[in-house]
C-alpha positions in Angstrom: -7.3 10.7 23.7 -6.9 9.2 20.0 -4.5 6.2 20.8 -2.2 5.2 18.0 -1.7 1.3 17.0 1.7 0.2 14.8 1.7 -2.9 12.7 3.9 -4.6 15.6 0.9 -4.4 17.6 -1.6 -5.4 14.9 -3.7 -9.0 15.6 -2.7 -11.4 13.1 -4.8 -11.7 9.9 -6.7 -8.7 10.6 -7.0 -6.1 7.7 -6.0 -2.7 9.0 -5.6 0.5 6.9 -2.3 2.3 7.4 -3.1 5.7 8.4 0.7 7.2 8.6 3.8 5.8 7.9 6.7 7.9 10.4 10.1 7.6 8.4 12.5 10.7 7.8 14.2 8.2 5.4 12.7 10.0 2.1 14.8 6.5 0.2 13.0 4.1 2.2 9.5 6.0 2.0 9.9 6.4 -2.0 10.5 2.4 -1.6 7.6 1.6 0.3 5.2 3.6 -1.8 6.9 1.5 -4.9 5.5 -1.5 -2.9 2.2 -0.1 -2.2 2.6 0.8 1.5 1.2 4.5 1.7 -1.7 6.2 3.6 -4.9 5.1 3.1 -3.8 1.6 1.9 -4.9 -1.7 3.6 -2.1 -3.8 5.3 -2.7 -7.2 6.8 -0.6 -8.5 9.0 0.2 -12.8 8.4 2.4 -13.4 11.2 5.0 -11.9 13.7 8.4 -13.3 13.9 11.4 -12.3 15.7 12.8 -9.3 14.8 9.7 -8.3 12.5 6.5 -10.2 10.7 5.1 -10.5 7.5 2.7 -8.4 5.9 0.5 -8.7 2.8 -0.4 -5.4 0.7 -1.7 -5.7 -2.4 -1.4 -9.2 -2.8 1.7 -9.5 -1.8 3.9 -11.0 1.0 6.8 -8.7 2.6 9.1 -9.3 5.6 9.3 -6.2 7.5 11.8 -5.9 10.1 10.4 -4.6 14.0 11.8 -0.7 13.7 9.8 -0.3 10.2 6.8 -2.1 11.7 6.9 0.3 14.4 7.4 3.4 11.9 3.6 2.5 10.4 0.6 3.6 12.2 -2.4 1.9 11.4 
């Protein structure tokens, strides 16, 4: 049995590479991929917080609430 990992799960400053990203919200997907957060891209996560953590893609820092961090599969 494959077991599945989300970002809220993730070790802190280890690079993963997001293998699925489980919205139906076509809005919030479209804005994600705008920010670089697709399949097949790596995600690091800098440090969980209540109610989310922070993630670097591409360079860049993002605050990602808990629901979304549990949406992407990595």
């Amino acid at each position: 049995m494959v077991r599945t990992m989300t970002l809220k799960n993730a070790v802190e400053g280890k690079e993963y590479i997001i293998k699925q990203i489980n919205i139906d919200d076509q809005e919030l997907n479209a804005f994600l991929f705008s920010l670089g957060c697709y399949s097949g891209e790596t995600i690091t996560v800098i440090a969980h917080r209540k109610g989310g953590c922070t993630v670097s893609i591409k360079d860049a820092r993002y605050n990602i609430d808990t629901q979304l961090a549990e949406a992407i599969i990595i």
